[in-house]
C-alpha positions in Angstrom: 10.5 23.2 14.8 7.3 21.6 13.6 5.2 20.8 16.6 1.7 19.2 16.5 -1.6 20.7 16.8 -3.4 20.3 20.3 -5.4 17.2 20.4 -7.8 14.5 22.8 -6.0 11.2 22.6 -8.3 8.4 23.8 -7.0 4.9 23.8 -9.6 2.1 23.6 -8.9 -1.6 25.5 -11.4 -3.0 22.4 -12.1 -2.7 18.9 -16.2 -2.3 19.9 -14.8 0.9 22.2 -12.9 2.0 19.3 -15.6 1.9 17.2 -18.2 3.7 19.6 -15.6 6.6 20.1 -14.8 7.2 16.2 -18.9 7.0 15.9 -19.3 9.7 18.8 -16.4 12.3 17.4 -17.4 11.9 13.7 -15.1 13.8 11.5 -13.3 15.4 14.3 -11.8 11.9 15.1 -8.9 10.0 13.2 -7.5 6.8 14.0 -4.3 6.2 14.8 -2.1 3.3 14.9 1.6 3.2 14.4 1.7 7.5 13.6 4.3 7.5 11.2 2.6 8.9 8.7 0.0 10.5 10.4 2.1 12.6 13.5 4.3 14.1 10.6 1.4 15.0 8.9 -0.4 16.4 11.7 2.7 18.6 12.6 2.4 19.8 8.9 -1.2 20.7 9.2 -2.6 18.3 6.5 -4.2 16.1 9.2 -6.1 18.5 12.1 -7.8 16.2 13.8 -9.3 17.0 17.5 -9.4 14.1 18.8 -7.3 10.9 18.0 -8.6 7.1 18.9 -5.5 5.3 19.4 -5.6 1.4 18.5 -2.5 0.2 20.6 -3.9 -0.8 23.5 -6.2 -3.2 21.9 -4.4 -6.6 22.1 -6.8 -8.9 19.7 -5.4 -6.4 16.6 -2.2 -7.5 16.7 -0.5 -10.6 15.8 -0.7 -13.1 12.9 -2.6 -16.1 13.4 -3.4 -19.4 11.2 -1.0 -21.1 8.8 -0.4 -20.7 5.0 -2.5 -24.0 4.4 -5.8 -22.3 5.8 -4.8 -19.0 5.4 -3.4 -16.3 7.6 -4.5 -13.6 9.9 -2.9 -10.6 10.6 -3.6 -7.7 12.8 -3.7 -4.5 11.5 -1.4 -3.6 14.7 1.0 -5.8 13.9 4.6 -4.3 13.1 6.0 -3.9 9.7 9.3 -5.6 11.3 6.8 -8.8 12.8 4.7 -9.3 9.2 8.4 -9.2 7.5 10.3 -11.8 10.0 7.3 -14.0 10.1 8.1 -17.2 9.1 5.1 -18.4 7.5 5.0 -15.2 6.0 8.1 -15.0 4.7 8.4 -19.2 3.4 4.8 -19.2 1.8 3.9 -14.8 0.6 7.6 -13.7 0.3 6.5 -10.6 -1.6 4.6 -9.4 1.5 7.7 -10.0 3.6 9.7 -8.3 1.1 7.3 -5.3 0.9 7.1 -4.9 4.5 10.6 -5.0 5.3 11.0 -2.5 2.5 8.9 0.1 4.0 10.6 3.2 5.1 13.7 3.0 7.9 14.5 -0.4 10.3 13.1 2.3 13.2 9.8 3.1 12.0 8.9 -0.4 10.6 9.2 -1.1 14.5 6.7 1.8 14.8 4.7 1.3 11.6 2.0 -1.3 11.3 0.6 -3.6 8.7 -3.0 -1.9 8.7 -1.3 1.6 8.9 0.5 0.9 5.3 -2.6 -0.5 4.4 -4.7 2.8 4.6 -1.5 5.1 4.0 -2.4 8.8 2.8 -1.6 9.4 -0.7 1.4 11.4 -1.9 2.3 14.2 -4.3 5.1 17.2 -4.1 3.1 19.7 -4.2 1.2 18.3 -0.9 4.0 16.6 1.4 5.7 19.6 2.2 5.3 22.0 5.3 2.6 24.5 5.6 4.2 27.7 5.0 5.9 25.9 1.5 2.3 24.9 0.9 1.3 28.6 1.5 3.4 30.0 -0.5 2.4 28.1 -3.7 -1.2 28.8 -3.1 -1.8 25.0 -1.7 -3.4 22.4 -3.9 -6.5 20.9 -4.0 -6.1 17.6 -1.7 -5.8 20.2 1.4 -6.6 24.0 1.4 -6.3 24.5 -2.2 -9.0 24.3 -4.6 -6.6 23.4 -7.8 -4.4 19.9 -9.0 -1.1 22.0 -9.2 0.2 18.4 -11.0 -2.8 19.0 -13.9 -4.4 22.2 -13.3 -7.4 22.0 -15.8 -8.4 18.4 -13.9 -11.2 18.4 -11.7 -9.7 15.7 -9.3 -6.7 15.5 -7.2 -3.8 13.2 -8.6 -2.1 12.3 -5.4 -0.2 8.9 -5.6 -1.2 5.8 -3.6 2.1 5.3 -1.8 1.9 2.1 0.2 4.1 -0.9 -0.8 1.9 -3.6 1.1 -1.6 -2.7 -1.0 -0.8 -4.1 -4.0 0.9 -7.1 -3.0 -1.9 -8.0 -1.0 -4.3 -7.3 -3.6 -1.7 -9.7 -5.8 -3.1 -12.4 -3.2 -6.3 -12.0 -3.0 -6.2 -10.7 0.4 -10.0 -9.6 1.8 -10.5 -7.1 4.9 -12.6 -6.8 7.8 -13.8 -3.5 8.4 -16.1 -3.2 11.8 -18.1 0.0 12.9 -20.8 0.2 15.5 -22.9 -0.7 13.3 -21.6 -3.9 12.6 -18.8 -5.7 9.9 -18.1 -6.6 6.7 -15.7 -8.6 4.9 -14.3 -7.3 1.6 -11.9 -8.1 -0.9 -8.8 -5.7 -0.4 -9.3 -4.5 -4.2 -12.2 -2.8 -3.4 -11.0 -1.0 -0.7 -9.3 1.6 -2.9 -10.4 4.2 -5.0 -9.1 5.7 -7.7 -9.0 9.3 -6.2 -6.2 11.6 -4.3 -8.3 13.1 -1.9 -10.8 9.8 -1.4 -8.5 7.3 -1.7 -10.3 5.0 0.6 -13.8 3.3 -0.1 -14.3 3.0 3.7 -16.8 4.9 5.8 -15.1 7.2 8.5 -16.5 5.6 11.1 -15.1 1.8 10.0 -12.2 0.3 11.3 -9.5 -2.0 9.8 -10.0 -4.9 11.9 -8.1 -7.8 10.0 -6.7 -8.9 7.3 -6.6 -12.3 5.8 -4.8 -14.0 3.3 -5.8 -17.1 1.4 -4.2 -20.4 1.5 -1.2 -20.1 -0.3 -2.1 -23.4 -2.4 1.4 -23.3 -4.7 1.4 -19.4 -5.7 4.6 -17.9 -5.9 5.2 -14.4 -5.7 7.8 -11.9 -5.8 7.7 -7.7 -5.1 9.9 -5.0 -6.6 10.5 -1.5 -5.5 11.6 1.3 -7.1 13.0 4.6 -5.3 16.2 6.9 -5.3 17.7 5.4 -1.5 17.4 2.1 -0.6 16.0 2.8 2.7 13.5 5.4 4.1 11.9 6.5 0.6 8.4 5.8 -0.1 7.8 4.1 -3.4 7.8 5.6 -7.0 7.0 2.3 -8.3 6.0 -1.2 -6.8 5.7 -4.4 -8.5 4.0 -6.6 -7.1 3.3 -10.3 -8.7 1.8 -13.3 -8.2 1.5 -16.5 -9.9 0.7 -20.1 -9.7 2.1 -22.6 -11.8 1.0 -26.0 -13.4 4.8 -27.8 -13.8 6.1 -25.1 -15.6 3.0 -23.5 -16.8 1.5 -20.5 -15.4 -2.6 -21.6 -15.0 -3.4 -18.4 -13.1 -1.5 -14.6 -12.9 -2.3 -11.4 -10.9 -0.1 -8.1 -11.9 -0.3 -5.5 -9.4 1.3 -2.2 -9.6 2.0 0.4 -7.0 2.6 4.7 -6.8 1.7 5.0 -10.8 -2.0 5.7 -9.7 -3.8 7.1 -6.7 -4.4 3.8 -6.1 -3.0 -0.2 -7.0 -3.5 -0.4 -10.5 -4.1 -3.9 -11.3 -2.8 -5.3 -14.9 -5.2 -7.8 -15.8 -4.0 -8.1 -19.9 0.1 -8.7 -18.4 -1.4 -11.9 -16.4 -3.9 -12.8 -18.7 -0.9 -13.5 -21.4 0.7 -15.4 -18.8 -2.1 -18.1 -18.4 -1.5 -21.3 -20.3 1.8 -20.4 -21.1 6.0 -21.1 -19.8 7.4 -18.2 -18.6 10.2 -17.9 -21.5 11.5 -14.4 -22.1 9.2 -14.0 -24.8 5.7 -14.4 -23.2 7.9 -12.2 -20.2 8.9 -9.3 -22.8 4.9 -9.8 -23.8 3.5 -9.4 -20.6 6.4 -6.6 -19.2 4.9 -4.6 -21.9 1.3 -5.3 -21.7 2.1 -4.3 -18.1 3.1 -0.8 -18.3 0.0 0.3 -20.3 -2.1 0.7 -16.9 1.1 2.7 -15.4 -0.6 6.4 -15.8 2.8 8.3 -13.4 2.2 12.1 -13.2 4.8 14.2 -12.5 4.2 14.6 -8.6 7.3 12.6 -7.2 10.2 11.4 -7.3 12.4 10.6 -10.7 10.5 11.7 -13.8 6.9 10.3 -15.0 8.5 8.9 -18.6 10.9 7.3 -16.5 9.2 5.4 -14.0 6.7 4.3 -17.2 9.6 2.4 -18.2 10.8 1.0 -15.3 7.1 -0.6 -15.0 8.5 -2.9 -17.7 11.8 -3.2 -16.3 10.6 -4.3 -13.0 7.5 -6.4 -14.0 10.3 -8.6 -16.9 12.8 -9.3 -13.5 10.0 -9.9 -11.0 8.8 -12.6 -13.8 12.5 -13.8 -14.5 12.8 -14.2 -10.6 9.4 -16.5 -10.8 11.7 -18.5 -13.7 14.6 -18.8 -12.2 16.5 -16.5 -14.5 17.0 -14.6 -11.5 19.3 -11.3 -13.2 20.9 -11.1 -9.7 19.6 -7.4 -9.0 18.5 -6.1 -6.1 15.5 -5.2 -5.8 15.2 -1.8 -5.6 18.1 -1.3 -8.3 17.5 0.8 -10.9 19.5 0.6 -14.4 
């Protein structure tokens, strides 16, 4: 049996407490929200914290407030299950109800929060495995290693961004909040991310993810795809996430997210760029399926092999597009061919 390391919990009534505490511990304090991913971890001695700030009993970060013509709020804490069956949600960003209700197992979406799939750790085989298997393969450089056992002669860690909610809110413009005791800032969710196994995150340790907000939705339509080997539990080897806003039947503006093909959401700004100005026939979609798989750099570090899930970033991209369309193929959408 796995069992976790010792550890202070302390549990904040406010996000200014929260803030203080993580400020106080330094890097001896991680936050901790839903701990689906981060308890596992923990028992698998890639996390070690000593002392965890839980966010649960802080009421204001939960809940999703606002509508979809001003925009919406939505509290980090709030469940996977709650952003998913959210009805504003769910009529006006269906791809972020889709991706949430996608995440792992019906029991730990209950468990799992918004802002937790948000800031997910990034994945590889060589790293999400116990410690003794991690041992005995000399561990990798992301925790106790000093190597990329994926591309050994690489000076950087090629872990895979693994969350299914990042790039569909990056496909909507989404912006964050992040507040420290030092104050708050408001960024655009692209810029959270970094391109980087290990520091996959451009957030100071000390900051926490206080809110997210989505724009109005203002007529864009949007769809996400996953890709993975059981259609429940498993994390994703590819997302697709889309997002488009149309002009009658013209597409005026396009954003072309992908997900787990990078150590972060790899945006493909050339696949929506060929969709502005045009009707979404299946030639500009072959076009832009295939302009779309050029930013798709998969590694051999999870599931179902690299060449593989670099053409399935077509695949997926052409029947997110044809769902736009209404040439809807019918296909689930975590189906594979």
């Amino acid at each position: 049996m796995m069992r976790l390391p010792p550890f202070t919990y302390l549990a904040p009534k406010t996000v200014a407490d929260a803030a203080r505490l993580l400020g106080e511990h330094g890097a001896d304090a991680m936050i901790v929200a839903g701990g689906t991913d981060l308890y596992p971890n923990m028992k698998r001695r890639q996390f070690e914290p000593k002392v965890l700030v839980g966010l649960g009993a802080i009421s204001e970060l939960r809940g999703v407030r606002g509508s979809a013509s001003r925009g919406l709020s939505l509290g980090p804490m709030t469940t996977l299950t709650a952003v998913s069956q959210h009805a504003e949600v769910a009529r006006h960003y269906p791809a972020l109800a889709t991706a949430a209700g996608l995440v792992s197992s019906p029991q730990l979406r209950n468990m799992g929060t918004i802002g937790g799939n948000v800031c997910v750790d990034t994945r590889c085989n060589y790293y999400n495995q116990s410690y003794e298997w991690r041992k005995a393969i000399g561990f990798c450089m992301k925790k106790d290693g000093d190597i990329c056992l994926v591309a050994p002669g690489s000076s950087r860690c090629w872990a895979v961004s693994s969350s299914d909610t990042a790039p569909v809110l990056w496909s909507l413009g989404a912006h964050i909040r992040l507040t420290s005791a030092d104050g708050e800032r408001t960024v655009p969710i692209a810029t959270l991310y970094r391109d980087d196994g290990i520091d996959y995150l451009a957030k100071r340790h000390d900051e926490i993810l206080a809110d997210i907000v989505l724009p109005p939705a203002d007529g864009w339509r949007s769809r996400y795809l996953k890709l993975r080997r059981r259609g429940s539990f498993d994390f994703p080897v590819l997302g697709v996430a889309v997002n488009l806003r149309m002009d009658a039947d013209v597409v005026s503006e396009a954003r072309i997210v992908l997900g787990a093909v990078a150590s972060l959401p790899r945006e493909a700004k050339p696949a929506a760029e060929s969709l502005r100005g045009q009707r979404l026939t299946e030639e500009a979609i072959t076009r832009a399926a295939d302009l779309a798989a050029g930013p798709a750099k998969p590694l051999d570090n999870t599931d179902y092999a690299h060449f593989y899930r670099k053409k399935m970033t077509r695949v997926f991209v052409a029947r997110a597009l044809r769902s736009l369309a209404g040439l809807d193929d019918g296909v689930d959408s975590t189906e594979a061919p």
